[in-house]
Chimera marker file (.cmm) of the C-alpha trace (Angstrom):
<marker_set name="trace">
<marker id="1" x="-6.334" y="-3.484" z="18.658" r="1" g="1" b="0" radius="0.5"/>
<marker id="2" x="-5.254" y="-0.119" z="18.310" r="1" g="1" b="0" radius="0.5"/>
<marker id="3" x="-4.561" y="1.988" z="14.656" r="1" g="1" b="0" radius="0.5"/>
<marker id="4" x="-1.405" y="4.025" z="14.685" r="1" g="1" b="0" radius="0.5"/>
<marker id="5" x="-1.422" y="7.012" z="11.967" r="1" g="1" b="0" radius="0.5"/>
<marker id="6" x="2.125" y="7.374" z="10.889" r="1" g="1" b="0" radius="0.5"/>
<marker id="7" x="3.747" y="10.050" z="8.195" r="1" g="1" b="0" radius="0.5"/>
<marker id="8" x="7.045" y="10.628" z="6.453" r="1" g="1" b="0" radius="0.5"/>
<marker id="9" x="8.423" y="13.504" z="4.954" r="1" g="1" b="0" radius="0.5"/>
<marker id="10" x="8.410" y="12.119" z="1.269" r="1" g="1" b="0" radius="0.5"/>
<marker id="11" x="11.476" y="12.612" z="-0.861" r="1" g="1" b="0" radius="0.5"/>
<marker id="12" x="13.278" y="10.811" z="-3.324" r="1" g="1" b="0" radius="0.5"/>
<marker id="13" x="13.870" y="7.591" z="-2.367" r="1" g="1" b="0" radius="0.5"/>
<marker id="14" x="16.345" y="4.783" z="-3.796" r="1" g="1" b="0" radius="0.5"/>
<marker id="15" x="14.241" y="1.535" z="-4.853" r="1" g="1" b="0" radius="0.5"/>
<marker id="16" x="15.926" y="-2.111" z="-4.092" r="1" g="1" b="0" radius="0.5"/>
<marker id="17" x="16.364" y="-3.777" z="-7.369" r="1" g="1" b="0" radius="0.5"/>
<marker id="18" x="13.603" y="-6.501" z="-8.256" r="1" g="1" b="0" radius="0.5"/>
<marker id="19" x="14.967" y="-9.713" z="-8.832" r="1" g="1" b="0" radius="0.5"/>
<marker id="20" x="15.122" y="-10.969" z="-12.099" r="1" g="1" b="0" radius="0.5"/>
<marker id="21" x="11.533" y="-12.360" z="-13.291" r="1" g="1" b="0" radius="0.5"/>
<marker id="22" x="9.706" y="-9.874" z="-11.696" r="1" g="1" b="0" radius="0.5"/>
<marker id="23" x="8.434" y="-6.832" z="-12.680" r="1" g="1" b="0" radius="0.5"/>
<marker id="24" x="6.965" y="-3.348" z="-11.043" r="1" g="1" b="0" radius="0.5"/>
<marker id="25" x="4.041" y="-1.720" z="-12.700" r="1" g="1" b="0" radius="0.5"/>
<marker id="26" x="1.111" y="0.878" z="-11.631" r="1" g="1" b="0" radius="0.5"/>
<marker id="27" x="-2.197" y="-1.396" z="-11.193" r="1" g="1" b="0" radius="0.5"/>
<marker id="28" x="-4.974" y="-0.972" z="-13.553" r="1" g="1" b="0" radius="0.5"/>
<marker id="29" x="-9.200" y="-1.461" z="-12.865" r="1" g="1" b="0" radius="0.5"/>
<marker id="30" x="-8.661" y="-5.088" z="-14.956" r="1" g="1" b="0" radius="0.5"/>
<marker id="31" x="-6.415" y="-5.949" z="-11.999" r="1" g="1" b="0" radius="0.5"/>
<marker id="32" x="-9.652" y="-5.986" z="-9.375" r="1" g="1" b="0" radius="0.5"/>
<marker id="33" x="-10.046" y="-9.304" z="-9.239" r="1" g="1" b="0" radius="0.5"/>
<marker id="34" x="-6.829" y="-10.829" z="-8.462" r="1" g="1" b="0" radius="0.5"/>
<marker id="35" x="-5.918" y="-7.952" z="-6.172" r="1" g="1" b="0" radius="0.5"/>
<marker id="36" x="-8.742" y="-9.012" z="-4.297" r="1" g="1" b="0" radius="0.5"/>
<marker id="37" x="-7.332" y="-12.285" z="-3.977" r="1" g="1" b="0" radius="0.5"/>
<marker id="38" x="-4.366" y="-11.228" z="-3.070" r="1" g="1" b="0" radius="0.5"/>
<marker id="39" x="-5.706" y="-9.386" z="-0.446" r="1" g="1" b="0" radius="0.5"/>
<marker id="40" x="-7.975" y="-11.646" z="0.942" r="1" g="1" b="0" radius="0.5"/>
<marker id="41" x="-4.839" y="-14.110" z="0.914" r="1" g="1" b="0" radius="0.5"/>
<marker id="42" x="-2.870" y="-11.985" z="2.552" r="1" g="1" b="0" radius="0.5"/>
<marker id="43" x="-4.403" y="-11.290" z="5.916" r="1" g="1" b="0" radius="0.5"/>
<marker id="44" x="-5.705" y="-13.681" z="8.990" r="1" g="1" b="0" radius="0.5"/>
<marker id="45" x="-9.112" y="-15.038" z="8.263" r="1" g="1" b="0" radius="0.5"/>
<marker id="46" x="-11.757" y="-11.967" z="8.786" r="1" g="1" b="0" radius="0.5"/>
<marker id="47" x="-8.760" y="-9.708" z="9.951" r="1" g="1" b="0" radius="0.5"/>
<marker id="48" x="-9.623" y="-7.609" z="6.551" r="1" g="1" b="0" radius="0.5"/>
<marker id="49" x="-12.248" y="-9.018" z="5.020" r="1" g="1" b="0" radius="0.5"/>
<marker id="50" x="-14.540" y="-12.056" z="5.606" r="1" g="1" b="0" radius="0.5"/>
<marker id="51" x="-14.904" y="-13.502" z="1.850" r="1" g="1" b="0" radius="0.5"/>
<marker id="52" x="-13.080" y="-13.458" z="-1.036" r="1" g="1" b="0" radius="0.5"/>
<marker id="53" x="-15.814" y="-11.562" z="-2.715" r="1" g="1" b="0" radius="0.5"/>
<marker id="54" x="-15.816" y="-8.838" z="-0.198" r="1" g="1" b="0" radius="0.5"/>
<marker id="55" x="-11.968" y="-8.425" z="-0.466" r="1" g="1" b="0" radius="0.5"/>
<marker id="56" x="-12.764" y="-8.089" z="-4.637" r="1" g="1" b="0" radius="0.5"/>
<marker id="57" x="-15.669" y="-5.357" z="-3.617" r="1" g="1" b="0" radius="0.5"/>
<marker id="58" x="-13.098" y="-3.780" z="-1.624" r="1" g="1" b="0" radius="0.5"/>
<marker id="59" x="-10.819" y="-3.398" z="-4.796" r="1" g="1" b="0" radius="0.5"/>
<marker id="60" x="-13.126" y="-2.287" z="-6.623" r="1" g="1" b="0" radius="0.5"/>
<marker id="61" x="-14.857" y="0.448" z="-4.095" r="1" g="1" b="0" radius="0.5"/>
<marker id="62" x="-10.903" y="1.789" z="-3.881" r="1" g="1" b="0" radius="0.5"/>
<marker id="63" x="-10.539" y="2.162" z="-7.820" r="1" g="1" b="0" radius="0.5"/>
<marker id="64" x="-13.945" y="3.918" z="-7.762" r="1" g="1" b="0" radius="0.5"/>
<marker id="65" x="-12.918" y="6.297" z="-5.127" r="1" g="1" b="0" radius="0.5"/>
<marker id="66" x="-14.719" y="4.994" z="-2.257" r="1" g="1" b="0" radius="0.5"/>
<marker id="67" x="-11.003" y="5.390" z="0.044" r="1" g="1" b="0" radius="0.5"/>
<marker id="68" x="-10.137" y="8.587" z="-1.922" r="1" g="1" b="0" radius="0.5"/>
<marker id="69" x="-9.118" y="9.731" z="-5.600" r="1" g="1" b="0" radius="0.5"/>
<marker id="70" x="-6.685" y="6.950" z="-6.344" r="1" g="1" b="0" radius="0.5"/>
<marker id="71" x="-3.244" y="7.743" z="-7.033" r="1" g="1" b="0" radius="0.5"/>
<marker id="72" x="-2.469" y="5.298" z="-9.966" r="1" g="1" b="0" radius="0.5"/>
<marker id="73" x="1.241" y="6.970" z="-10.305" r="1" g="1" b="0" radius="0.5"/>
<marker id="74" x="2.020" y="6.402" z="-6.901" r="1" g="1" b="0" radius="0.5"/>
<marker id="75" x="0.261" y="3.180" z="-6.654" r="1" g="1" b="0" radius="0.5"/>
<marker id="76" x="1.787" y="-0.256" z="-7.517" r="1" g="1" b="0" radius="0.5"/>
<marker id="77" x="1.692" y="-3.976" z="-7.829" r="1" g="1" b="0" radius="0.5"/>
<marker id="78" x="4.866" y="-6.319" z="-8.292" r="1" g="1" b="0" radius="0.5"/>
<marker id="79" x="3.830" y="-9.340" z="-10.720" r="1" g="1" b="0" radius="0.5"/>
<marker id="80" x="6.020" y="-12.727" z="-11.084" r="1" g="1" b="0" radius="0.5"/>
<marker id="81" x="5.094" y="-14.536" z="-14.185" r="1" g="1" b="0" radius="0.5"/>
<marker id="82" x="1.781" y="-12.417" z="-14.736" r="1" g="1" b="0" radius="0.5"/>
<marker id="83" x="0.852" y="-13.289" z="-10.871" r="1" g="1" b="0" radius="0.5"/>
<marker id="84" x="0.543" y="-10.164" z="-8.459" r="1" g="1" b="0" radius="0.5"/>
<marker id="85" x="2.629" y="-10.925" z="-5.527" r="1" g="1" b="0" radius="0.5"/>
<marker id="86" x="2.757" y="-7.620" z="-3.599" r="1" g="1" b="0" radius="0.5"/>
<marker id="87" x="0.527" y="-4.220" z="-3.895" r="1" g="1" b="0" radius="0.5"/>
<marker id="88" x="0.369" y="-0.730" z="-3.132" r="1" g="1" b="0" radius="0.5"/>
<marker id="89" x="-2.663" y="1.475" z="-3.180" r="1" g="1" b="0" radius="0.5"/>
<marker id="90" x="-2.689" y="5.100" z="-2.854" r="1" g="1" b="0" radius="0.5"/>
<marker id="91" x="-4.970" y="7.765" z="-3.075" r="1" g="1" b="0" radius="0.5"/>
<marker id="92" x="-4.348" y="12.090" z="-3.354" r="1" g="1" b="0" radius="0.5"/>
<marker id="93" x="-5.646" y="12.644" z="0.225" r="1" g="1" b="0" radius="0.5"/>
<marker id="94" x="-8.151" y="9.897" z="2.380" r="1" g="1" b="0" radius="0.5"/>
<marker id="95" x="-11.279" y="11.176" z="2.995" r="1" g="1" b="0" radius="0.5"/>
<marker id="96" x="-11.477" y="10.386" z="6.889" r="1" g="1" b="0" radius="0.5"/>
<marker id="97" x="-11.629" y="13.756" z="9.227" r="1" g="1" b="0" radius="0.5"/>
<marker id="98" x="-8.235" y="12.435" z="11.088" r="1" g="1" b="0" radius="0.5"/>
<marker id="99" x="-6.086" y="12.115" z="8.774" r="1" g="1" b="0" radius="0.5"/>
<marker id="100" x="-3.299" y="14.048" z="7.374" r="1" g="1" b="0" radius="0.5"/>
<marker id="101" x="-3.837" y="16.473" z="4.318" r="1" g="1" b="0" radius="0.5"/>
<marker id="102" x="-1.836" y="14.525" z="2.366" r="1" g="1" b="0" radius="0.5"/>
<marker id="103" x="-1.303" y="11.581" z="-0.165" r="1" g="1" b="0" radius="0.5"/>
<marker id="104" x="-2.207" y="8.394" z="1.778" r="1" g="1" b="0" radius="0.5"/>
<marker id="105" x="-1.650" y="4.468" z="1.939" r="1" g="1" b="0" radius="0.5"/>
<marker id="106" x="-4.850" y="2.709" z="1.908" r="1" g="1" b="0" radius="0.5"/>
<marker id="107" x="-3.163" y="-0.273" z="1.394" r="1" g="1" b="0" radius="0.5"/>
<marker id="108" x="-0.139" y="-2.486" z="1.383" r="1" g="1" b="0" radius="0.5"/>
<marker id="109" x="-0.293" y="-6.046" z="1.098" r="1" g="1" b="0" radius="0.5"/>
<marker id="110" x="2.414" y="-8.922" z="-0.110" r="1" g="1" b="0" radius="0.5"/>
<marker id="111" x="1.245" y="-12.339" z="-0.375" r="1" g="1" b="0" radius="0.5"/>
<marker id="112" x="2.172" y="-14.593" z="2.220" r="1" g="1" b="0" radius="0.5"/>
<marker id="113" x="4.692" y="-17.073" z="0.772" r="1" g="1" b="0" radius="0.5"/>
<marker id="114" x="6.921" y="-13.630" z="-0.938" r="1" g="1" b="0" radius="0.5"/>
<marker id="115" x="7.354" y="-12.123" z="2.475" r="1" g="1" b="0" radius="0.5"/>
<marker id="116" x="10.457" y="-10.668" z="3.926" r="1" g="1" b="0" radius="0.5"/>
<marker id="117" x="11.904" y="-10.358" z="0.223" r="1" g="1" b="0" radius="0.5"/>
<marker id="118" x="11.701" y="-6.282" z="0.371" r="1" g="1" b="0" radius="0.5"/>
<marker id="119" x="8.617" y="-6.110" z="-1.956" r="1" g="1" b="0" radius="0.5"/>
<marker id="120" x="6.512" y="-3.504" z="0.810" r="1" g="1" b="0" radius="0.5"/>
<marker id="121" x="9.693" y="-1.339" z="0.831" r="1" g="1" b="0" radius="0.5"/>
<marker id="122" x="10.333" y="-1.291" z="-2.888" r="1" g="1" b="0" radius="0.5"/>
<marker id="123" x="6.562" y="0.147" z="-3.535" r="1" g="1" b="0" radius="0.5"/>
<marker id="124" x="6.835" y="2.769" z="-0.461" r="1" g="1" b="0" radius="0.5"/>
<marker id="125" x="9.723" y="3.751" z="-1.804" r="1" g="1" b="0" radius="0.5"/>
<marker id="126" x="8.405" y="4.155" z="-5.121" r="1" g="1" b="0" radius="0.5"/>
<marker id="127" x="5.471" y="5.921" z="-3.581" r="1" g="1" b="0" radius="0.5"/>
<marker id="128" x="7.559" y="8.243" z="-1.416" r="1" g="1" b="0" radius="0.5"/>
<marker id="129" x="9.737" y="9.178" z="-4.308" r="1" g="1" b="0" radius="0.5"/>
<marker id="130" x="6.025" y="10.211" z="-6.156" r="1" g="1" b="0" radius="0.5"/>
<marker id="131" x="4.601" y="12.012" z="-3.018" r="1" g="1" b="0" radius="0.5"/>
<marker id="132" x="7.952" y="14.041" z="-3.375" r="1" g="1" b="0" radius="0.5"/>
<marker id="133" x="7.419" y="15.812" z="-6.232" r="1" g="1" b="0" radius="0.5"/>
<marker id="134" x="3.697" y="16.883" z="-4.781" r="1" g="1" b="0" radius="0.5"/>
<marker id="135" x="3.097" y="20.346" z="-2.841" r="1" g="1" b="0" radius="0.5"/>
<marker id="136" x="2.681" y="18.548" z="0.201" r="1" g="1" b="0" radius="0.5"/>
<marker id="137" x="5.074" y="16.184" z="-0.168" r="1" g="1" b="0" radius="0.5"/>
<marker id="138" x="4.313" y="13.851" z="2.543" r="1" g="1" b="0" radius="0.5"/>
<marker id="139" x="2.777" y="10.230" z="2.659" r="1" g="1" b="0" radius="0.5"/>
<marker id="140" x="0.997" y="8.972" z="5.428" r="1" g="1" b="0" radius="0.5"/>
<marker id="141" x="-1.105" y="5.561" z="6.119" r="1" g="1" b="0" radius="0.5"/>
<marker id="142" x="-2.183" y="3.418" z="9.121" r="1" g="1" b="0" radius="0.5"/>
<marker id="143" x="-1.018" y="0.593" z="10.618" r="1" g="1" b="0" radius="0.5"/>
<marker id="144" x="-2.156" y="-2.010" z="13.135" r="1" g="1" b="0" radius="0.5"/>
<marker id="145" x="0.029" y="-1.005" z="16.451" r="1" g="1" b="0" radius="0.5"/>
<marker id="146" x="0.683" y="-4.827" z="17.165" r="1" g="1" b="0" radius="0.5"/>
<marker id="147" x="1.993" y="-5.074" z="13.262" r="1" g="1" b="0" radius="0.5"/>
<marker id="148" x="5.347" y="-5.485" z="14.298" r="1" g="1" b="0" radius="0.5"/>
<marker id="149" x="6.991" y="-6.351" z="11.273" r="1" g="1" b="0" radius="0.5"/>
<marker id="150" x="4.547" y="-3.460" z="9.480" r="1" g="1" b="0" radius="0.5"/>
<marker id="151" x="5.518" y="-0.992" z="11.893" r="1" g="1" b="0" radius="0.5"/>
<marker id="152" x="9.421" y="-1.727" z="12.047" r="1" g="1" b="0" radius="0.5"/>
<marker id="153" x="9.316" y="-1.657" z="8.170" r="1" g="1" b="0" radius="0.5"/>
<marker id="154" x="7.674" y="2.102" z="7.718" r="1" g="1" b="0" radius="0.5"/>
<marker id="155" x="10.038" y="3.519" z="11.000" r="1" g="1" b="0" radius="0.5"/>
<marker id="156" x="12.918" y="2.074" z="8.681" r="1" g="1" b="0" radius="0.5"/>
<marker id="157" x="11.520" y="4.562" z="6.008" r="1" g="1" b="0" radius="0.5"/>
<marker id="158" x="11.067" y="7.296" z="8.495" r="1" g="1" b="0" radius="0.5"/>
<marker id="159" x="7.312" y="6.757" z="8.996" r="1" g="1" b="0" radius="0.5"/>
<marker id="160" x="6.960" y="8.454" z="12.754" r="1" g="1" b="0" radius="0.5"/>
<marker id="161" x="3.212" y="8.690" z="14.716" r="1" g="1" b="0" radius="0.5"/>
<marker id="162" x="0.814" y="11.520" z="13.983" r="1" g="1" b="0" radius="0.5"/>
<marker id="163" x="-0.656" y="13.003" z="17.012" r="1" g="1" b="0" radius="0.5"/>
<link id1="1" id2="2" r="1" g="1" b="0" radius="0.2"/>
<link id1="2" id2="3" r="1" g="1" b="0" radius="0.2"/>
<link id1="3" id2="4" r="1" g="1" b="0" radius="0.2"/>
<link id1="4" id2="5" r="1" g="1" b="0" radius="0.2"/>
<link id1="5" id2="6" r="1" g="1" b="0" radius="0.2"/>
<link id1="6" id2="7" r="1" g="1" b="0" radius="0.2"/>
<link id1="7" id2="8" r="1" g="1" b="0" radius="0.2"/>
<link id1="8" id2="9" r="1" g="1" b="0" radius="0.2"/>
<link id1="9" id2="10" r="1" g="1" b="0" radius="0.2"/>
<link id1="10" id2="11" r="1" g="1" b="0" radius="0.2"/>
<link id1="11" id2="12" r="1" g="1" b="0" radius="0.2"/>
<link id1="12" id2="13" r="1" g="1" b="0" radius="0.2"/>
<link id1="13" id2="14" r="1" g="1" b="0" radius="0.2"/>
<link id1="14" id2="15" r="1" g="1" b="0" radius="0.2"/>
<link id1="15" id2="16" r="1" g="1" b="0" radius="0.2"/>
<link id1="16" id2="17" r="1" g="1" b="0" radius="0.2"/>
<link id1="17" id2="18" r="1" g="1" b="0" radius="0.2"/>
<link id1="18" id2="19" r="1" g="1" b="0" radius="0.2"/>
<link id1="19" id2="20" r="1" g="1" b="0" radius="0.2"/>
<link id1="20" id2="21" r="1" g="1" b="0" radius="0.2"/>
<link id1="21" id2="22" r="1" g="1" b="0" radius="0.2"/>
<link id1="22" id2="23" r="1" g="1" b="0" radius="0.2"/>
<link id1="23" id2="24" r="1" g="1" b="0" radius="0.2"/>
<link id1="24" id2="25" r="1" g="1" b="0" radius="0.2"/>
<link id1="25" id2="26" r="1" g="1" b="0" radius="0.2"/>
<link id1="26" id2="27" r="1" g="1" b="0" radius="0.2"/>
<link id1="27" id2="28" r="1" g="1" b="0" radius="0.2"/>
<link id1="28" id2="29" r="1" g="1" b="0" radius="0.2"/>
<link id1="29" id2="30" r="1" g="1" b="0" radius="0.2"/>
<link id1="30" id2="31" r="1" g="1" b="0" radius="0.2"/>
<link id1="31" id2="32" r="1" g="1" b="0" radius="0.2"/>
<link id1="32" id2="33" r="1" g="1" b="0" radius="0.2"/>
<link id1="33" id2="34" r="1" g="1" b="0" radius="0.2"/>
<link id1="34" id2="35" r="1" g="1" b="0" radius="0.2"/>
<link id1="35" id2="36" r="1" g="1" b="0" radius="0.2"/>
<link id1="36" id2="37" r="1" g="1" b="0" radius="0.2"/>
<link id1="37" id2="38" r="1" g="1" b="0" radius="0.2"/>
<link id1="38" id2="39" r="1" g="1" b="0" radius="0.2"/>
<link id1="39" id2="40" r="1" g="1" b="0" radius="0.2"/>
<link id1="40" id2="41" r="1" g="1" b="0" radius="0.2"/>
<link id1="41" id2="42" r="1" g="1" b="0" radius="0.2"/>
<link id1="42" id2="43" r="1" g="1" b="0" radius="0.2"/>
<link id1="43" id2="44" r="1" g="1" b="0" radius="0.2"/>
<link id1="44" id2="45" r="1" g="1" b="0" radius="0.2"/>
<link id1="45" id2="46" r="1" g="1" b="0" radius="0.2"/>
<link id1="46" id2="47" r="1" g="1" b="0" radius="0.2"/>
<link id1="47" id2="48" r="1" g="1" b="0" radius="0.2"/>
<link id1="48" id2="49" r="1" g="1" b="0" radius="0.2"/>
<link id1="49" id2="50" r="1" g="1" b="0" radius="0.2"/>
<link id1="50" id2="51" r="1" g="1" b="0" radius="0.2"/>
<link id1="51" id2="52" r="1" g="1" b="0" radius="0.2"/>
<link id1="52" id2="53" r="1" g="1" b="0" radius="0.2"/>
<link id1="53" id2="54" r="1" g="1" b="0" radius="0.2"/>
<link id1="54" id2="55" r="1" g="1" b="0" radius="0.2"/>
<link id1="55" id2="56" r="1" g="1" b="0" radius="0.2"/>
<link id1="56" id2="57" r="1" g="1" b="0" radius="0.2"/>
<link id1="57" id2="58" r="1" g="1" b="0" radius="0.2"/>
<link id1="58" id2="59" r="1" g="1" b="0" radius="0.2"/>
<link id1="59" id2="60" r="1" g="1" b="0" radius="0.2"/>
<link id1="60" id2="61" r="1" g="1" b="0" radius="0.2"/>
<link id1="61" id2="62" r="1" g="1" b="0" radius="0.2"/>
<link id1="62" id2="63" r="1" g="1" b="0" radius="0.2"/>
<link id1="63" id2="64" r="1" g="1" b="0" radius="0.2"/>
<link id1="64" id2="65" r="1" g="1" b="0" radius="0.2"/>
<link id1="65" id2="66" r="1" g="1" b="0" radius="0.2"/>
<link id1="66" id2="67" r="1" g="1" b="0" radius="0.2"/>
<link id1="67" id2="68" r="1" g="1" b="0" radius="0.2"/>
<link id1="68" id2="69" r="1" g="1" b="0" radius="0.2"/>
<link id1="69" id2="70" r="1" g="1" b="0" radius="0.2"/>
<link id1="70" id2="71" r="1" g="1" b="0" radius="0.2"/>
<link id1="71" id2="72" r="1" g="1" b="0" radius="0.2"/>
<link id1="72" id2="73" r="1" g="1" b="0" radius="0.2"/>
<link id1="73" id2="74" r="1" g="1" b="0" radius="0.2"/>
<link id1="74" id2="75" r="1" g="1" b="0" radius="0.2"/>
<link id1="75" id2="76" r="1" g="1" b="0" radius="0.2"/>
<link id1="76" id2="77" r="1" g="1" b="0" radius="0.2"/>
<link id1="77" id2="78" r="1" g="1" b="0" radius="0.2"/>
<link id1="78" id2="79" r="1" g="1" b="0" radius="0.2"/>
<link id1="79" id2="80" r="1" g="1" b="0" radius="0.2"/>
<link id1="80" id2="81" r="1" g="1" b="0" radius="0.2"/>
<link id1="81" id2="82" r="1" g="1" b="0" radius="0.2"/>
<link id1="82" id2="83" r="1" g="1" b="0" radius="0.2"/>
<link id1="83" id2="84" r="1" g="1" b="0" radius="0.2"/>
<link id1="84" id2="85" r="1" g="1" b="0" radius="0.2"/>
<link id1="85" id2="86" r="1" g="1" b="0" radius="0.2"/>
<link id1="86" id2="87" r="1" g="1" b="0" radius="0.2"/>
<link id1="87" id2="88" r="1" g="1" b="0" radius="0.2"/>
<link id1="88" id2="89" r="1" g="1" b="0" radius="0.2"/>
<link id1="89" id2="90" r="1" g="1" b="0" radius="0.2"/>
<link id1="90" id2="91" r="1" g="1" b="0" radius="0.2"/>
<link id1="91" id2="92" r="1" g="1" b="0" radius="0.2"/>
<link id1="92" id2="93" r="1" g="1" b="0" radius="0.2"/>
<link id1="93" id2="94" r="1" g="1" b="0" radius="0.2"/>
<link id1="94" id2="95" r="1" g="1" b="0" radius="0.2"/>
<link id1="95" id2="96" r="1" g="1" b="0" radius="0.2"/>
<link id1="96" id2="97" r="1" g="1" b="0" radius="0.2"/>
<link id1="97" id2="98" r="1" g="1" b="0" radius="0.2"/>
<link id1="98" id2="99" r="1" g="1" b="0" radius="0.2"/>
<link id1="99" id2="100" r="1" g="1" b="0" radius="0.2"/>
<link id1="100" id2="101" r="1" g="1" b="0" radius="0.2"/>
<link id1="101" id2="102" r="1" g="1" b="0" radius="0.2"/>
<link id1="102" id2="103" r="1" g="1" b="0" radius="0.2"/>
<link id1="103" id2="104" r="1" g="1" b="0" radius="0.2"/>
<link id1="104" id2="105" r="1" g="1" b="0" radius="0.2"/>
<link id1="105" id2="106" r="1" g="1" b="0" radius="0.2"/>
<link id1="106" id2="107" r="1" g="1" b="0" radius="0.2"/>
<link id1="107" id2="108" r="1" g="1" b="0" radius="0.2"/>
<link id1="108" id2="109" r="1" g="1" b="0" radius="0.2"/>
<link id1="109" id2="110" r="1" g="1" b="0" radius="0.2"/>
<link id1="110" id2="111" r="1" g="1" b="0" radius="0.2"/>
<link id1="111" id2="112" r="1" g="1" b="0" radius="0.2"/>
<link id1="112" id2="113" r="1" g="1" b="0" radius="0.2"/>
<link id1="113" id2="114" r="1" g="1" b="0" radius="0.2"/>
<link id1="114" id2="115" r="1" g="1" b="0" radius="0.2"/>
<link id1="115" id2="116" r="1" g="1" b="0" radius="0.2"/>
<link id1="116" id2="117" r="1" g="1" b="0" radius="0.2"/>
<link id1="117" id2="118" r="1" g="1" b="0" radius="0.2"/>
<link id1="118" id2="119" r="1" g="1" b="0" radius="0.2"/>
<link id1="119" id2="120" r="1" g="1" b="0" radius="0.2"/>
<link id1="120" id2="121" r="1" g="1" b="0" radius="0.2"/>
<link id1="121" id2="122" r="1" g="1" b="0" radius="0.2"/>
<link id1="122" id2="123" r="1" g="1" b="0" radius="0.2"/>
<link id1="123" id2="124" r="1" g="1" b="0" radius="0.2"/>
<link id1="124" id2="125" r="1" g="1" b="0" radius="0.2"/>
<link id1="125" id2="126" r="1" g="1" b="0" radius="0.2"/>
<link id1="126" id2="127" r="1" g="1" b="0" radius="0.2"/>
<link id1="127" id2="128" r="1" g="1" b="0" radius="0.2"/>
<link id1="128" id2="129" r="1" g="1" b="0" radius="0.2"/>
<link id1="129" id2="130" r="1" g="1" b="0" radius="0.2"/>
<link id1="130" id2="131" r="1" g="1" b="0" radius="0.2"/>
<link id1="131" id2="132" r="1" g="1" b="0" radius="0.2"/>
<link id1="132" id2="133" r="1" g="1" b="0" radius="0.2"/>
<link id1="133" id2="134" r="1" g="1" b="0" radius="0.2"/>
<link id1="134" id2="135" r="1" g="1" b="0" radius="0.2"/>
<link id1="135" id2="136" r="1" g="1" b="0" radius="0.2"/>
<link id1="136" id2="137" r="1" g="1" b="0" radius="0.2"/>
<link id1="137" id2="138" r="1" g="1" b="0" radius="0.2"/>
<link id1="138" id2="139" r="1" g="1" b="0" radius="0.2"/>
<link id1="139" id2="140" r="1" g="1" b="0" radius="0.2"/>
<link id1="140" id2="141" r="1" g="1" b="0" radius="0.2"/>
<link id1="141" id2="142" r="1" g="1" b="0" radius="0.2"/>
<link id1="142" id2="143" r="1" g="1" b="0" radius="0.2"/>
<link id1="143" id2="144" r="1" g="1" b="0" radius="0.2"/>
<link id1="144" id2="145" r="1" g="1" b="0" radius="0.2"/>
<link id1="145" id2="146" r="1" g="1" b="0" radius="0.2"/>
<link id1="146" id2="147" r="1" g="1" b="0" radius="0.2"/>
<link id1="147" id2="148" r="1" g="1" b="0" radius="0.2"/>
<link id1="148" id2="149" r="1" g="1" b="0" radius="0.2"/>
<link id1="149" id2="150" r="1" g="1" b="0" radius="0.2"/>
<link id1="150" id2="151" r="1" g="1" b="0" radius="0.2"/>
<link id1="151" id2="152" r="1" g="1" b="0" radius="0.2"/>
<link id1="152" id2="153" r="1" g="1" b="0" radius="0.2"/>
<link id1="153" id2="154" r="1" g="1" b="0" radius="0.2"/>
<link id1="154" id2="155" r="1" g="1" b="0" radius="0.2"/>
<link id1="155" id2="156" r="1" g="1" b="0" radius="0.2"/>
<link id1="156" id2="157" r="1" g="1" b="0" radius="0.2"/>
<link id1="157" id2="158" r="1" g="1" b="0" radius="0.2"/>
<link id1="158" id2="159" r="1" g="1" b="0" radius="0.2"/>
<link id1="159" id2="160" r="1" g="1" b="0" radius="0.2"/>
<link id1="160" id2="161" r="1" g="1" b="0" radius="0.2"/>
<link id1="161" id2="162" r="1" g="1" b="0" radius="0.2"/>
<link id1="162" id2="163" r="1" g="1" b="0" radius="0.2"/>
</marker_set>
């Protein structure tokens, strides 16, 4: 499988309404665990990580700046009945040598049974409208170029490929 890098041109945008019961907030370090689970839930088996406790070590590393000085503003989790159902995790500026000097996506995850209820564009929109206000305001992140759904999703928010 192939990465795609893709970037948009933050700026203001408008965030879906959450349904009633649900609630968006910026995650905090006591969140590690059941991100992790959420996380681990959320992909194929070994697609992200291989155990549940890797996918918590993962957490972790990110709010310990393994993946880059995390961006708790721009970050977020959506919780239903103190259960996270979808997250977003963003740092200042990833700290691989390709790719863009800008605020970045490390990840962007919704558990499997809330999909296709506009939870991934309600936190890229939140974090586009706080990338906006940056002096680069861009946001980039990568995808999986088979992610169909993932892919459709950020072109629908004006995500385009990076040379």
């Amino acid at each position: 499988m192939s990465q795609l890098t893709l970037m948009a041109t933050a700026q203001p945008t408008d965030r879906p309404m959450l349904p009633v019961g649900l609630t968006l907030r910026v995650p905090a370090v006591s969140d590690a665990e059941e991100l992790g689970r959420l996380y681990f839930e959320s992909f194929p088996p070994g697609a992200a990580c291989a155990s549940l406790t890797e996918a918590v070590d993962e957490v972790r590393a990110a709010f310990e700046g393994e993946f880059g000085d995390l961006w708790i503003e721009a970050s977020g989790v959506i919780e239903s009945q103190d259960e996270l159902v979808a997250a977003i995790l963003v740092v200042h500026r990833a700290p691989w040598p390709d790719t863009p000097d800008c605020p970045f996506i490390t990840d962007l995850y919704t558990a499997p049974s809330r999909r296709r209820q506009g939870f991934g564009r309600l936190l890229l929109a939140n974090s586009l409208t706080m990338a906006s206000t940056t002096d680069r305001p861009r946001l980039a992140l990568r995808v999986e170029s088979t992610n169909a759904p993932a892919v459709a999703l950020y072109t629908s928010l004006a995500f385009h490929p990076v040379a």
